[in-house]
LUMMAR-974177 format. One line per field, with one value per residue (C-alpha): residue number from 1; x, y, z. Coordinates in steps of 0.001 Angstrom, whole numbers, plus 524288, in hexadecimal, padded with zeros to 5 digits. Example, Ala and Ser with C-alpha at 12.3 -4.5 7.8 and 13.67 -1.06 7.14 Angstrom:
! residues 2
num = c(1, 2) .
u = c(8300C, 83566) .
v = c(7EE6C, 7FBDC) .
w = c(81E78, 81BE4) .
! end
This chain:
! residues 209
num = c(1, 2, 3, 4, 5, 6, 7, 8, 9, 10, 11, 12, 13, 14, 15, 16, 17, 18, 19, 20, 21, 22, 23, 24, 25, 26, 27, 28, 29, 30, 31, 32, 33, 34, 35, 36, 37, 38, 39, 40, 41, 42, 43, 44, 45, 46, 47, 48, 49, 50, 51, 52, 53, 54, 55, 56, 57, 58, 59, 60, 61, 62, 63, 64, 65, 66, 67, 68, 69, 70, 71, 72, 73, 74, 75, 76, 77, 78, 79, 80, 81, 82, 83, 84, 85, 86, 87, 88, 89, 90, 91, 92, 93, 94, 95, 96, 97, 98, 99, 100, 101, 102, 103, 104, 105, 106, 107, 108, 109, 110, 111, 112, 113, 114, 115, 116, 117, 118, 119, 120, 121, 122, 123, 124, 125, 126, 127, 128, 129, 130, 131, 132, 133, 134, 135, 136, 137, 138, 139, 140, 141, 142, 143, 144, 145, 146, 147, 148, 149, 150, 151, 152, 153, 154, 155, 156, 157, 158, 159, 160, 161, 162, 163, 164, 165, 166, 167, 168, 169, 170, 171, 172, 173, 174, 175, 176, 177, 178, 179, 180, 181, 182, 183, 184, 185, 186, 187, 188, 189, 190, 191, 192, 193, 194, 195, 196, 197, 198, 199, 200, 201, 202, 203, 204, 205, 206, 207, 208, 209) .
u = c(059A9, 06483, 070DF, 07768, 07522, 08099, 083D0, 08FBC, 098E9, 0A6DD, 0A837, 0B477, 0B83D, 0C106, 0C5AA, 0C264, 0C0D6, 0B3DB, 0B6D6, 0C309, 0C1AE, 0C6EA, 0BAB2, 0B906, 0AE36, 0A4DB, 0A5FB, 09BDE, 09B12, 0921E, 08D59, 08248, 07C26, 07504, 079DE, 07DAB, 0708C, 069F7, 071BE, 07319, 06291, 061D6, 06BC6, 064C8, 056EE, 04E71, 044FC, 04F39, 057C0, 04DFE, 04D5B, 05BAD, 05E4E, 056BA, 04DAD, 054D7, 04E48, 0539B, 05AC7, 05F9D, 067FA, 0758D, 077F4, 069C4, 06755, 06178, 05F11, 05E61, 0536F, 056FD, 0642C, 06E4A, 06CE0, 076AF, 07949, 07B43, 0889C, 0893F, 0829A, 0868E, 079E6, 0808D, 08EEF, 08D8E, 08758, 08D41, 0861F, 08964, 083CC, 07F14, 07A2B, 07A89, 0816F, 08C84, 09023, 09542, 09527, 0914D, 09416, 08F2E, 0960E, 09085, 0996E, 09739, 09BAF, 09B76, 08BF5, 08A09, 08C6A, 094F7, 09007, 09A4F, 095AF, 09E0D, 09A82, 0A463, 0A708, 0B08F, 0B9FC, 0B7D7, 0A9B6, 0B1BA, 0B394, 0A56F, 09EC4, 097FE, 0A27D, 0A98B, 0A053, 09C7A, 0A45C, 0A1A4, 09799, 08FA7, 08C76, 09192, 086DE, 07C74, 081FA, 082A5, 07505, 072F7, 07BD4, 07389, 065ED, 06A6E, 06F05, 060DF, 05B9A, 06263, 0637C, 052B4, 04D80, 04E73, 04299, 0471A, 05613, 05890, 059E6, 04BBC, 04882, 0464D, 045F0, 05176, 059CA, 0569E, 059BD, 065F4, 068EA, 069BD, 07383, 07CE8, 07D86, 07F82, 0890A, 08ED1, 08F93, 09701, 0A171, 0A3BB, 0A472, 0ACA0, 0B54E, 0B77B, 0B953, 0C4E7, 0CAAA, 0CA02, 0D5CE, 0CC1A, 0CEDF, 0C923, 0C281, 0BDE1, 0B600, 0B0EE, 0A9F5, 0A6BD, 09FC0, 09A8A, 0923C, 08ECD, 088C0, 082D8, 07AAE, 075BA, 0715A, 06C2D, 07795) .
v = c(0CED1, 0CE0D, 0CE5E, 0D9A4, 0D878, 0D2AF, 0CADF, 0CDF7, 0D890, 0D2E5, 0C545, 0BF3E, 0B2B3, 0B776, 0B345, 0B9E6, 0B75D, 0B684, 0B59C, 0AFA4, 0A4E6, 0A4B1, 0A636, 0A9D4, 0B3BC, 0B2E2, 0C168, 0CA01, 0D8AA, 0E14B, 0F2B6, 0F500, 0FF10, 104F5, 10CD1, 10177, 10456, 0FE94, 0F408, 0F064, 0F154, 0E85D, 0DEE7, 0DECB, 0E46D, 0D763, 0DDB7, 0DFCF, 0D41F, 0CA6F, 0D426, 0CEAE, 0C209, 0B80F, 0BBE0, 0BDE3, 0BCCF, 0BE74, 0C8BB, 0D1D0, 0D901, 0D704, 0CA4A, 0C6AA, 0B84A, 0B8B5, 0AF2F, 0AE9D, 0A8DA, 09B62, 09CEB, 0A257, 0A815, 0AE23, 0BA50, 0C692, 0CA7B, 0D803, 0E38C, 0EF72, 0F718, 0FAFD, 0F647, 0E72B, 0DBA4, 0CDB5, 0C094, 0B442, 0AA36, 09E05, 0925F, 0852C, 0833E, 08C0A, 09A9B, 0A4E5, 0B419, 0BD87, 0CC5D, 0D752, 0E356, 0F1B9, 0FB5A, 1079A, 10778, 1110D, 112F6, 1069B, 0FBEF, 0F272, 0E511, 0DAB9, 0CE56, 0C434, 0B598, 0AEC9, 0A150, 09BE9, 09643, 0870F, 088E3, 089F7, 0795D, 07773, 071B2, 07CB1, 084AF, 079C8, 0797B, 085EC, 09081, 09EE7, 09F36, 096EF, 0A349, 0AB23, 0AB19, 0ABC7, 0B99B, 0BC91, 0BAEE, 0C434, 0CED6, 0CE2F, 0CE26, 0D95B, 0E1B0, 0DF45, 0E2AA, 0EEC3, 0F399, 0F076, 0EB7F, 0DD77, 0D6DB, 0C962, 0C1FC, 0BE2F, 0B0DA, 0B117, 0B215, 0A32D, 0A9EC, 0B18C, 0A607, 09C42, 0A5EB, 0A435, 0B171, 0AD4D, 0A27B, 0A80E, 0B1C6, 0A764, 0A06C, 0AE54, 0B0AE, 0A1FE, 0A43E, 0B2A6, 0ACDD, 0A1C0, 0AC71, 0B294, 0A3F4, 0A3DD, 0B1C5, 0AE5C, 0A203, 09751, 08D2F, 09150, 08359, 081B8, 090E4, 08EC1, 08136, 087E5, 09167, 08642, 07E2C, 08B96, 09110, 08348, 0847D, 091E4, 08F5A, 080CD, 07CFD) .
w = c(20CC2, 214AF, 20A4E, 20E0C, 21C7B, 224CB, 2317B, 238B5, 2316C, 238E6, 23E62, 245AD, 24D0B, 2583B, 2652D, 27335, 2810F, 289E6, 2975F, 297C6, 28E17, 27F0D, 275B5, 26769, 262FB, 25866, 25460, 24A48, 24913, 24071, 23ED8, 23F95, 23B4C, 248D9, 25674, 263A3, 26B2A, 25E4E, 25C2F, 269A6, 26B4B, 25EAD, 2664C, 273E0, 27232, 27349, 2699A, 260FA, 25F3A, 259CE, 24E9F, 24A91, 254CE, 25A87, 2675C, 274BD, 280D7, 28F3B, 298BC, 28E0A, 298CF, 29E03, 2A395, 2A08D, 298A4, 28933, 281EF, 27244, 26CDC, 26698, 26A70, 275D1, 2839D, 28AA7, 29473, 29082, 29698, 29209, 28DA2, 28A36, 2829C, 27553, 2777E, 27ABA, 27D58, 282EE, 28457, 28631, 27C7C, 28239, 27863, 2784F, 28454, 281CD, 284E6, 27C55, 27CB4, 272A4, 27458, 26B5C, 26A40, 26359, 25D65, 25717, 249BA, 23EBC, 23D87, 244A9, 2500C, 24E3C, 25569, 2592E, 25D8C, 2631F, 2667D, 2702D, 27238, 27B55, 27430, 279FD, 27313, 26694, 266C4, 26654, 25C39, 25933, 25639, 24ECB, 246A5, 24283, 2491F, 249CF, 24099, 249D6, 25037, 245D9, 239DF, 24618, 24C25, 23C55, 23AFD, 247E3, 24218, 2356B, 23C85, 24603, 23A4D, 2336E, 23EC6, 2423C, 23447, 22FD4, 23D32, 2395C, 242B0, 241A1, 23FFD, 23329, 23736, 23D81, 22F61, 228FB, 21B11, 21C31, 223A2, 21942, 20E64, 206D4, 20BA7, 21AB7, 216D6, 20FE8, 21ACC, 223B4, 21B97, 219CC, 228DB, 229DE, 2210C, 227B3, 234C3, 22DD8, 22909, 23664, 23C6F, 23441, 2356D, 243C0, 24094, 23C36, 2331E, 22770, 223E4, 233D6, 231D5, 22466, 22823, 235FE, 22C56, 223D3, 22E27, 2327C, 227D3, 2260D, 231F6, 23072, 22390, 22457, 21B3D) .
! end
């Protein structure tokens, strides 16, 4: 079903700044095939983004409080309708920030997202352990559901899906999204070995492995 149908399109490991402090940013871009004020309605239209991402409830305004459903909260720090979108990410006990950026490109929009963690965060065990694919294959899956969404008006997340997420198909895209994100890990100056087993326990845990 979903074979030729992709997550993110570019994905990079790189280092930035957030207010003052040395951080390192999850990064994933994709086209898509629509004009901004639709792909910034699918991102930010309650209605809308169940279709491709779990429920969000709260003050969907500028410095108003969400919440996702079954995972994090945050405050929305900026919103520009069609151009950008910052937020901070706040789950289990610790703070990051994600920002979303639309493009025109070609016939489409081009959506970067980037996931920021203050660098300290990096020693966790967390991160040890799996690295940027911890939050990697997950924004993966978004990028797929949003693009089955915008291109057939998907109604539900793949991964809502118990059929499709225990299907061989869902974990070799999983597995698949790993080893990209390991791939980046290492273009960004990782050791090689440290990004690959990163990769490893990742793809381990999104696929029960």
């Amino acid at each position: 079903m979903l074979s030729n149908v992709i997550g993110a399109e570019f994905r990079q490991v790189a280092d930035r700044e957030w207010e003052g402090r040395p951080a390192k940013a999850v990064v994933a871009a994709r086209v898509y095939p629509t004009d901004a004020d639709d792909l910034w309605d699918a991102l930010t239209n309650p209605e809308r983004i169940p279709r491709w991402f779990s429920p969000v409830s709260g003050d969907l305004r500028l410095g108003g409080r969400f919440q996702i459903q079954g995972n994090a909260g945050g405050t929305i720090l900026r919103c520009d309708p069609a151009e950008a979108l910052d937020i901070t990410w706040e789950f289990a006990g610790a703070t990051s920030w994600v920002t979303l950026r639309l493009a025109r490109e070609g016939d489409g929009v081009r959506l970067t997202l980037e996931h920021i963690f203050p660098t300290g965060d990096l020693d966790g065990e967390h991160w040890q352990k799996y690295g940027p694919g911890a939050v990697g294959v997950g924004w993966d899956l978004s990028f797929l559901g949003l693009g089955l969404h915008l291109a057939a008006g998907g109604a539900r997340p793949p991964e809502a899906d118990p059929a499709w997420i225990a299907s061989d198909e869902a974990k070799a895209f999983m597995r698949d999204s790993a080893q990209a994100w390991a791939e980046a890990h290492i273009a960004s100056g990782e050791d090689a070995a440290t990004a690959q087993g990163m990769a490893q326990a990742t793809a381990a845990f999104y696929t029960g492995g």
